[in-house]
C-alpha positions as CSV (number, residue, x, y, z in Angstrom):
1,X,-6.9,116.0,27.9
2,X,-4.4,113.5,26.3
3,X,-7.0,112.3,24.2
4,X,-8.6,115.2,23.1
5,X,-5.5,116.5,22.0
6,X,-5.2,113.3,20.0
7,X,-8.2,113.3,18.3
8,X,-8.0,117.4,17.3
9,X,-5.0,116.4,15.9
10,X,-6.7,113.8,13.7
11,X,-9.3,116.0,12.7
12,X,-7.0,118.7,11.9
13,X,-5.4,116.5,9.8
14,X,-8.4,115.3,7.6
15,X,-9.5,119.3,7.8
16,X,-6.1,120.4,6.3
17,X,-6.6,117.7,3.4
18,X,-10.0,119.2,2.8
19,X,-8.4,123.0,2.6
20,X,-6.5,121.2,-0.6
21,X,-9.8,120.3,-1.9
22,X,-11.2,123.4,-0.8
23,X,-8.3,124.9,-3.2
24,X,-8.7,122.9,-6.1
25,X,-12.5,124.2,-6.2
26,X,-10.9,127.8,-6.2
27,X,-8.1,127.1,-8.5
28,X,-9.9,125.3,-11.0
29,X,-7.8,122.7,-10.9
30,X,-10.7,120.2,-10.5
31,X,-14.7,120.7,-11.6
32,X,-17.5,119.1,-11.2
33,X,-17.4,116.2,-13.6
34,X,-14.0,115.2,-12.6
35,X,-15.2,115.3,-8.8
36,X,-18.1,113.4,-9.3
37,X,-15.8,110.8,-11.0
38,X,-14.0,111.0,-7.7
39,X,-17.0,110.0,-5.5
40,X,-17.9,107.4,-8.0
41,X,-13.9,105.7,-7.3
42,X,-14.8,106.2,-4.1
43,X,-17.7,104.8,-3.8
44,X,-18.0,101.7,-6.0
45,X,-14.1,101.1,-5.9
46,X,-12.4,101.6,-2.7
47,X,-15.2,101.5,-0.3
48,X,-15.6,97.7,-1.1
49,X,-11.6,97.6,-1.0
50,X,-11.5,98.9,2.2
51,X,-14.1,96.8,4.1
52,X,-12.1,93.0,2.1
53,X,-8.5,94.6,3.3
54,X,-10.2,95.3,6.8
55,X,-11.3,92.0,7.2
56,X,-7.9,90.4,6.2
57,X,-7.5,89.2,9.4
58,X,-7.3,85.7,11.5
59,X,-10.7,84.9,12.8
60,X,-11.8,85.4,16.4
61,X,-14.7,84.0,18.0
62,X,-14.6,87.3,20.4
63,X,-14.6,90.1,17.5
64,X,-16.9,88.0,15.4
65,X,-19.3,88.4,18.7
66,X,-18.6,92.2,18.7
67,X,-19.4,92.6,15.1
68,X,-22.7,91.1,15.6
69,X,-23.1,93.7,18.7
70,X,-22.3,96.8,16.5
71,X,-24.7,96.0,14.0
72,X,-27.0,95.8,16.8
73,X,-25.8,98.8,18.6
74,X,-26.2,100.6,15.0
75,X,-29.4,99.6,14.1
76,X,-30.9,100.5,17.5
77,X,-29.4,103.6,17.7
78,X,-30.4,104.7,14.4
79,X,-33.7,103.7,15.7
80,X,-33.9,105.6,18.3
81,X,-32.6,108.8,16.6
82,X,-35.4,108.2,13.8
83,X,-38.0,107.9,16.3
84,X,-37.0,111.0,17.4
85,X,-36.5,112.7,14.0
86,X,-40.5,111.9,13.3
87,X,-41.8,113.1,16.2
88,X,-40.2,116.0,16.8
89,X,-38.5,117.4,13.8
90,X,-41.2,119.8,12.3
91,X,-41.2,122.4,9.4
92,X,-44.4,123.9,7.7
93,X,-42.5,123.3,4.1
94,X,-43.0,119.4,3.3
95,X,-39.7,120.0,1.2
96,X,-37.6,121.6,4.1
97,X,-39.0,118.8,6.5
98,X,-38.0,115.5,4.9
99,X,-34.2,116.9,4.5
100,X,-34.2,118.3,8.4
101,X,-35.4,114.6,9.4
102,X,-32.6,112.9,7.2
103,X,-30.3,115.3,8.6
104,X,-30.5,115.0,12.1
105,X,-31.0,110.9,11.4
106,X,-27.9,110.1,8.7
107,X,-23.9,110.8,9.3
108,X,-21.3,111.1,6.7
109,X,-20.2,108.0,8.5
110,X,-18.4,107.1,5.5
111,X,-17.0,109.6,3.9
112,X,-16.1,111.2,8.0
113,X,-16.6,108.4,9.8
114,X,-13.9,106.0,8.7
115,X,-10.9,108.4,7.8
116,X,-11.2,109.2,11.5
117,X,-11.7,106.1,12.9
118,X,-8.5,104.5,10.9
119,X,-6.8,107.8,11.9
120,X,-7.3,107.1,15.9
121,X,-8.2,103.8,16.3
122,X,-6.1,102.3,13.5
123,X,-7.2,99.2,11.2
124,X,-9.7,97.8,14.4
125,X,-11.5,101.2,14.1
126,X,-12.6,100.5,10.7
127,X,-13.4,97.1,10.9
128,X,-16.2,98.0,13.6
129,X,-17.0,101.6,11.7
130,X,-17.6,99.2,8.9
131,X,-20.9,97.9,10.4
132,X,-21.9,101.5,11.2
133,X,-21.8,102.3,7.1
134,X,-23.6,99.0,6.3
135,X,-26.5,99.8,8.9
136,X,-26.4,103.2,7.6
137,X,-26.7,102.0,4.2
138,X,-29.6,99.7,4.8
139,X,-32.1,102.2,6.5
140,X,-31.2,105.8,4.1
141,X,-31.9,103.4,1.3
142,X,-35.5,102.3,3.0
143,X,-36.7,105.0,5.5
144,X,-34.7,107.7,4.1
145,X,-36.0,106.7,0.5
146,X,-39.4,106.6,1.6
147,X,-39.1,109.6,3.8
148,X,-38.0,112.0,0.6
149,X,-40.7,110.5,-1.6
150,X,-43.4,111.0,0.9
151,X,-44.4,107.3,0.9
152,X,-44.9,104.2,3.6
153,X,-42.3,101.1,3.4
154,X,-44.5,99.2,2.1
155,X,-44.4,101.1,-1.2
156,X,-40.7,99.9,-1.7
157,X,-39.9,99.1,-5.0
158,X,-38.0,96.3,-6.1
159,X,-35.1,98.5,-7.4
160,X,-34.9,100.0,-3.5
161,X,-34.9,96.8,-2.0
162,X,-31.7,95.8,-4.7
163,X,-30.3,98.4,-3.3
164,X,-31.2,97.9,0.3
165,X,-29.2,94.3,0.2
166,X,-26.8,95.0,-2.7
167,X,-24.6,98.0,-2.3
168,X,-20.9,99.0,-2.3
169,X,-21.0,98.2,1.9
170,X,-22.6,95.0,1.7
171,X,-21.1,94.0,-1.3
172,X,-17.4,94.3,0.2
173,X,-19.0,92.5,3.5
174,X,-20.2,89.4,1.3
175,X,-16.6,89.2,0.0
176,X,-15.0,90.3,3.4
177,X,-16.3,88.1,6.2
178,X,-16.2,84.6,4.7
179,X,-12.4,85.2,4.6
180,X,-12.1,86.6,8.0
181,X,-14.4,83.5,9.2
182,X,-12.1,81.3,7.4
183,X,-9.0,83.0,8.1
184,X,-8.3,83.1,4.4
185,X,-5.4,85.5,3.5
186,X,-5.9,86.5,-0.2
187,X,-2.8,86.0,-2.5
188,X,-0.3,89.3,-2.4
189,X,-1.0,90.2,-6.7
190,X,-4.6,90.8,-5.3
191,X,-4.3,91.9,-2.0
192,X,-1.8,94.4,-2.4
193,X,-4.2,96.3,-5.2
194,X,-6.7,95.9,-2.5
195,X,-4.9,97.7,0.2
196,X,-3.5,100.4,-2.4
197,X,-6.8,101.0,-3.5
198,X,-7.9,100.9,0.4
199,X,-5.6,103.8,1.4
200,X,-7.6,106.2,-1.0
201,X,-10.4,106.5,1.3
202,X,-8.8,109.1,3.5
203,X,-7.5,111.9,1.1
204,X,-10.0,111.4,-1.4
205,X,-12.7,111.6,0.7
206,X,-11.4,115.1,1.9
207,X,-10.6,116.3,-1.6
208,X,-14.1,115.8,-2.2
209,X,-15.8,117.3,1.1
210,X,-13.4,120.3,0.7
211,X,-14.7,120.5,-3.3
212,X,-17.8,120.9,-2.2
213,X,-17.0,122.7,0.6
214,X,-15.7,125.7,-1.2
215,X,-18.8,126.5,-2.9
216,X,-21.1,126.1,0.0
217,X,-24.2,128.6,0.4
218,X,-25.7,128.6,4.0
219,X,-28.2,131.1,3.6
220,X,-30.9,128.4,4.0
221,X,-29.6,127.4,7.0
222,X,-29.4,130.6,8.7
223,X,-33.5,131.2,7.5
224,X,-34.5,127.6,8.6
225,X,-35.9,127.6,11.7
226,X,-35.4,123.7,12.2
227,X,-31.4,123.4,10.8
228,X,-30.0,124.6,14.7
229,X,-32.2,121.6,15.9
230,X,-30.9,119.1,13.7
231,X,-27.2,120.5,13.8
232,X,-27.8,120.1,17.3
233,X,-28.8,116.8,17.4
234,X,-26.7,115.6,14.9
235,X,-23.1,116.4,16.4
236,X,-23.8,116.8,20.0
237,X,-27.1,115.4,20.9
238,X,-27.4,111.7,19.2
239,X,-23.6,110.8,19.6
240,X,-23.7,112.2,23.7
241,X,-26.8,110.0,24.0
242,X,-25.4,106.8,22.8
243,X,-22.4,107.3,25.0
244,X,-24.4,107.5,27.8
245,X,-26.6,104.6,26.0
246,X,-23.2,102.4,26.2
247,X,-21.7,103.7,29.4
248,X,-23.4,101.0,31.6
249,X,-22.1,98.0,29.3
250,X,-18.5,99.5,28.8
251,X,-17.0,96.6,31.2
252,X,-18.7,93.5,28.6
253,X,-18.5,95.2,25.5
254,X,-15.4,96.0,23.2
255,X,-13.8,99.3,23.9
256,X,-12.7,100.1,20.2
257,X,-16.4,98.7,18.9
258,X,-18.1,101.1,21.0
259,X,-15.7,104.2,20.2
260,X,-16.0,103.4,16.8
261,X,-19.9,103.7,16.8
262,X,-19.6,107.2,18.7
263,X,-17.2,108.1,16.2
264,X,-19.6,107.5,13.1
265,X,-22.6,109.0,14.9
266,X,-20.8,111.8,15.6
267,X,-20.2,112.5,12.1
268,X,-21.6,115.4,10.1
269,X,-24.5,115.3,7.9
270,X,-24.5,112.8,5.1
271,X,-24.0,114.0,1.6
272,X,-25.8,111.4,0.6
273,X,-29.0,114.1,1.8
274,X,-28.2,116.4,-0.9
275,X,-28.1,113.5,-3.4
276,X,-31.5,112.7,-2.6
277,X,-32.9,116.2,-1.8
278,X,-31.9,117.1,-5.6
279,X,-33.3,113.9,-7.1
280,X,-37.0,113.9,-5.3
281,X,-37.1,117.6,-5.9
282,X,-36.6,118.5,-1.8
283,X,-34.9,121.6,-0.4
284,X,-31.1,121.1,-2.1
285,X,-30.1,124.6,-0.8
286,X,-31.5,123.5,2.7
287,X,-29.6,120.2,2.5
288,X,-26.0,121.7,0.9
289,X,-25.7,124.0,3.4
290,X,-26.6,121.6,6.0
291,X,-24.0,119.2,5.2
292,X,-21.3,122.2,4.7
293,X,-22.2,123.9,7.6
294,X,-22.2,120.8,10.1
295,X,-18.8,119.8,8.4
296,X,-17.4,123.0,9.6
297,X,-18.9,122.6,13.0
298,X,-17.5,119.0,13.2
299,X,-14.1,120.5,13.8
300,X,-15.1,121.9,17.0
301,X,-17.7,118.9,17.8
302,X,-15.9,115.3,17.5
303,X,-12.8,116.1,19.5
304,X,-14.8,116.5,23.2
305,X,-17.5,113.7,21.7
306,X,-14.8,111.6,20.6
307,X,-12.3,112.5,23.5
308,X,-15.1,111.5,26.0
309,X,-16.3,108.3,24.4
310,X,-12.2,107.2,25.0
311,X,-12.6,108.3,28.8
312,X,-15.6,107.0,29.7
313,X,-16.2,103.8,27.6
């Protein structure tokens, strides 16, 4: 009960910093150009800050292991879920289909994922969520890119596979790990920026998922007969199954790595599917109210899956 209670509370946090965006939207105090400046910060700016001021930290042979075993952890789970996703995730519109699939496969692990885990599990939350966003990262920009353009993976472009290896998670790993692996503090006039710039991921973040938020239509959702399915297995489903998944190694495997993987799976559905429904011509109303609705839903959602990942693993 004690951590339930502790992780509603985190949630309700991040929720009542979303109501603020929620009241910009309605205010007028923000629009849509300025917001998608926001994600653009966010994105290119701080995300990279965030994963360099996470890995300001002495080296340890044991988390350097555990990193290695969240990427693994990750990238099977993600596996497993997409496995699932093709099989089993069916719609008779080719446009509705491709954004159920990258619904039920991809969290907002980033934009949800991380506030949280810094939130609960402090500064060693992130630094394992981190590996989550990266995996994440690697696959929407190879299966999920080839999945919304109806295509095999060996039609990757060169432009995709860019992206694939160079992106903002990746990018802030490059500069990240060498230092942690060298214990390398960077001076204070650059790491201080860092970290400033760092602590913008929570309550931007929100603004921006409470902007968007506010001007949510789920009456695609309520017609599809596939969105319950993948709301389903996106918040209860895929992050329950990787608990139990974990539950058997929970005596030789770090306790805040594997809580921090349930906490990213557990997130709601990735914006990044509207992004990509709207620019391969896919089912955007479909994928908005997706991602709004299952943010809305999270509220009720991560505090059990979260509050039983902390009991059991």
């Amino acid at each position: 009960m004690a951590n339930l209670i502790i992780v509603a509370t985190q949630v309700g946090v991040l929720f009542a910093l979303m109501a603020v965006g929620f009241a910009c939207r309605k205010l007028k105090l923000l629009d849509d150009a300025a917001v998608k400046g926001l994600v653009n910060v966010l994105v290119l700016i701080v995300t990279p800050c965030l994963v360099v001021d996470c890995f300001q930290r002495p080296f340890a042979p044991e988390q350097l292991k555990s990193l290695g075993v969240a990427f693994g952890v990750a990238l099977a789970a993600h596996a497993g879920v997409i496995a699932f996703a093709t099989a089993f995730v069916r719609h008779p519109a080719a446009d509705s289909r491709k954004v159920l699939q990258l619904a039920t496969v991809f969290s907002n692990a980033g934009f949800m994922g991380i506030p949280l885990e810094q939130a609960v599990f402090g500064a060693d939350g992130v630094f394992f969520g981190i590996v989550y966003v990266v995996v994440f990262n690697l696959l929407f920009w190879s299966w999920g890119y080839c999945t919304m353009r109806g295509l095999g993976l060996r039609h990757l472009g060169v432009a995709q596979l860019r992206t694939v290896c160079v992106n903002p998670g990746t990018v802030g790993l490059a500069v990240g790990l060498p230092l942690f692996l060298c214990s390398a503090r960077l001076p204070a006039v650059v790491a201080q920026p860092i970290g400033f710039l760092a602590g913008l991921n929570t309550p931007v973040a929100m603004l921006v998922i409470g902007y968007y938020l506010a001007g949510a239509k789920f009456a695609s959702v309520r017609t599809c007969g596939g969105a319950s399915l993948a709301a389903f297995v996106r918040l209860v489903a895929y992050p329950l199954a990787l608990v139990a998944a974990l539950y058997p190694f929970r005596h030789a495997l770090d306790r805040t790595m594997m809580r921090a993987i349930v906490t990213a799976a557990s997130a709601p559905v990735a914006a990044m599917t509207t992004i990509f429904a709207a620019k391969y011509g896919r089912d955007v109303d479909l994928s908005v109210g997706l991602v709004s609705g299952t943010t809305l839903l999270s509220i009720f959602t991560m505090p059990p899956v979260i509050a039983l990942a902390m009991a059991v693993l």
